[in-house]
Legacy VTK file of the C-alpha trace (Angstrom):
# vtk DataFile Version 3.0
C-alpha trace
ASCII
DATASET POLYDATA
POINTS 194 float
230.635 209.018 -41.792
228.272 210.927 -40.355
225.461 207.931 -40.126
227.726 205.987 -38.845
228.499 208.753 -35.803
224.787 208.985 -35.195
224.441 204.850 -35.497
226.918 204.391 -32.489
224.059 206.082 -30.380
221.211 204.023 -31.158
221.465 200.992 -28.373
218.801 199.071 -29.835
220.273 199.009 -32.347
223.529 197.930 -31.355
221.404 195.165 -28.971
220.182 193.763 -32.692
223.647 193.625 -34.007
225.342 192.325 -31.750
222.579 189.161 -31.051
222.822 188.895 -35.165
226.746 188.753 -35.481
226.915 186.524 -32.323
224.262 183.862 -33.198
225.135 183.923 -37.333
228.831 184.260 -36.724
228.358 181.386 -34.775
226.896 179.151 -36.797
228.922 180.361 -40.198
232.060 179.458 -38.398
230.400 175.725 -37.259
229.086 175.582 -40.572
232.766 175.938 -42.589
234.463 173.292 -40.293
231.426 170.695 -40.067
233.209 167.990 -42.024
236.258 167.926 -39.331
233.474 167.966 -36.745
231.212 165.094 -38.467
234.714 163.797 -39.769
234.770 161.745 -36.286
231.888 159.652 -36.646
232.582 158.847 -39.955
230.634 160.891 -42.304
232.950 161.853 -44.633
233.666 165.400 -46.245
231.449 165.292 -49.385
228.693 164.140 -46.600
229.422 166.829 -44.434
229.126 169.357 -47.322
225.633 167.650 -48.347
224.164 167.990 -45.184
225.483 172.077 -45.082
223.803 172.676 -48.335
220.731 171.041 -47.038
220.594 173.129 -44.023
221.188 176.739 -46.635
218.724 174.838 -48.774
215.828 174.782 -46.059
217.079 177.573 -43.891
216.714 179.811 -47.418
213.250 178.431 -47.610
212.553 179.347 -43.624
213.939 182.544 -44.243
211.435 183.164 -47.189
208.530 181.318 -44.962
209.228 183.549 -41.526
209.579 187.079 -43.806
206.337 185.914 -45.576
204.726 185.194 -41.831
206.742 188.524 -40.204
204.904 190.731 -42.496
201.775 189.218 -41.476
202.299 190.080 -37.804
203.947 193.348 -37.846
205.156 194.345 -34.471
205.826 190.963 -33.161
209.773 190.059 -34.911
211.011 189.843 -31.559
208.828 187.269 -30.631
208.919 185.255 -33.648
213.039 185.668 -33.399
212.706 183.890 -29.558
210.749 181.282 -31.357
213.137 180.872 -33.614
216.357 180.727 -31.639
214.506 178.775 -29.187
214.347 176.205 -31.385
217.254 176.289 -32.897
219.023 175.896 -29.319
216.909 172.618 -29.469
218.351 171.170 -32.918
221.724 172.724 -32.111
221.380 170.147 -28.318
220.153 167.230 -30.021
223.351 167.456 -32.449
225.912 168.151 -29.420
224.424 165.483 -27.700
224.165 162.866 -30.506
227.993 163.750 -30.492
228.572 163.043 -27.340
226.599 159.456 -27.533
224.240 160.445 -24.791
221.160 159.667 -27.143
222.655 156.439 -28.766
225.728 154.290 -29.785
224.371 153.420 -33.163
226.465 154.759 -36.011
223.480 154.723 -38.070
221.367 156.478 -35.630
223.720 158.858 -35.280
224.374 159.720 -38.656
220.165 160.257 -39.156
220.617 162.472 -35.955
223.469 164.478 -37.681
221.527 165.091 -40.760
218.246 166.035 -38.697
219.118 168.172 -35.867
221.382 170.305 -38.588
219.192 170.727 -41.349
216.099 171.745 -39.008
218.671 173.739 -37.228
219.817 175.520 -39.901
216.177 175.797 -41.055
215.336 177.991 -38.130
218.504 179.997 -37.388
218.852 181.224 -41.086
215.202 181.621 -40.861
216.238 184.324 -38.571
218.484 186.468 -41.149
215.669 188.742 -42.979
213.857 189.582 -39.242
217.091 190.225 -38.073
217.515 193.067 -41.111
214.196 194.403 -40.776
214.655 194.788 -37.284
218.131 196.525 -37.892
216.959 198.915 -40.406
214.029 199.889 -38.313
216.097 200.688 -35.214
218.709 202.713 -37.458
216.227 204.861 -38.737
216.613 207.285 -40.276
220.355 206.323 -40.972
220.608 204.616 -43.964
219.267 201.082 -44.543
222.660 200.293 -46.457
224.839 201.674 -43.399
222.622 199.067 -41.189
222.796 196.180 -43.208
226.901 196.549 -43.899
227.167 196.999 -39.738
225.351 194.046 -39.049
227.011 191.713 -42.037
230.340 193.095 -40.552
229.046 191.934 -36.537
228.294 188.497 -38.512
232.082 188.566 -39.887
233.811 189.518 -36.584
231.731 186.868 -34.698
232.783 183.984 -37.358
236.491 185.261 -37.570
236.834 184.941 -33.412
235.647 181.079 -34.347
237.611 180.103 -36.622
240.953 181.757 -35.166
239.729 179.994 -31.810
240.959 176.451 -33.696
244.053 177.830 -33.903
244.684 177.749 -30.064
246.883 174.392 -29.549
244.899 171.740 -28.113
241.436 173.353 -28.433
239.763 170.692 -29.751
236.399 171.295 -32.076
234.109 169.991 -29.175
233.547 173.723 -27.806
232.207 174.680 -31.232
228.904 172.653 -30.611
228.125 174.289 -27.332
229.499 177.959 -28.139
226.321 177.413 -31.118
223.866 175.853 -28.519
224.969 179.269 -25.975
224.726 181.390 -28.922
220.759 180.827 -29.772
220.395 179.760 -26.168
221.323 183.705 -25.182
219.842 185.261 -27.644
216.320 184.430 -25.927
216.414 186.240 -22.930
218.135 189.283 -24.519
215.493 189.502 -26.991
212.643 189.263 -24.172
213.453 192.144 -22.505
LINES 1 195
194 0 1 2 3 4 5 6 7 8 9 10 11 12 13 14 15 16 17 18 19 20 21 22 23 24 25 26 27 28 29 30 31 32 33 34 35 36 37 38 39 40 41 42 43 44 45 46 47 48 49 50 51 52 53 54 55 56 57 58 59 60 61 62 63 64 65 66 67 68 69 70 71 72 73 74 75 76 77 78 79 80 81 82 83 84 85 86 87 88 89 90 91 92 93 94 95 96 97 98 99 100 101 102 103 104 105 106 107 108 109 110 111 112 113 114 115 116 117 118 119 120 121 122 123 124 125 126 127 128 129 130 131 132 133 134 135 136 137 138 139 140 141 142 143 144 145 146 147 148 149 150 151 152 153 154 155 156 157 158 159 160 161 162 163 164 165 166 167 168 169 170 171 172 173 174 175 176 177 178 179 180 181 182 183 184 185 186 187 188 189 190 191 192 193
């Protein structure tokens, strides 16, 4: 109890949590209801659920790739983070816009789109996750790394709860989801610059 009174006045790292549970919420909540929002163009559920574990798959890989390069270049994890989420605001475009048939009409296309913009999406966004906990530990210091990593897991829950409950508002469509993700990375960026 008492790390968790002296957490609550540590801004930065509130700043960290919050960015964390907002962009990974985010994207968990997209992630468990990408087959009804692929489901429209015809990619059925088992596709859907390929394409998610593709996008763990590689964004596992990223996250091992961007620790591995993070360690390298101490001192510099919020710059590699607005790398990372500046990216992933591109991927996250290209697949809200392939929705939208801006890019192209073809089914096919489409579908190659799909698979593309979320795998490489999900490549850099998860890539985020273990410069996200370094940076969270550091700023909670000397509070426990546990209490940190719990606080910003639970940000990541509260952020995909608000998601999911959102489809329960009559009429809400699944549309929003795409550009609440694209927002999500896209306002991380400035935050972390200053």
């Amino acid at each position: 109890i008492a790390g968790l009174k002296r957490l609550l006045k540590k801004r930065i790292f509130w700043v960290v949590a919050i960015i964390y549970g907002l962009t990974s919420g985010v994207y968990s909540g997209w992630s468990a209801v990408l087959n009804i929002i692929l489901g429209k163009f015809d990619i059925s559920q088992s596709e859907a659920g390929w394409i998610g574990f593709y996008s763990t798959v590689a964004g596992a890989v990223g996250g091992l790739l961007v620790a591995w390069f993070a360690d390298r270049y101490s001192g510099k994890m919020r710059q590699i983070l607005i790398v990372l989420f500046m990216f992933s605001t591109l991927m996250f475009a290209w697949f809200t816009v392939t929705g939208m048939g801006v890019l192209t009409e073809s089914a096919s296309v489409k579908k190659i789109s799909f698979y593309m913009s979320s795998i490489i999406g999900g490549f850099f966004i998860n890539s985020t996750i273990p410069v996200f906990f370094e940076m969270a530990v550091e700023a909670a210091f000397p509070i426990s790394e546990g209490i940190a990593a719990v606080t910003i897991m639970l940000s990541n829950n509260i952020f995909s709860i608000i998601v999911l409950f959102a489809l329960e508002i009559p009429g809400i469509g699944i549309s929003w989801m795409n550009w609440t993700l694209v927002g999500s990375c896209l306002l991380s960026v400035p935050v972390l610059a200053v």
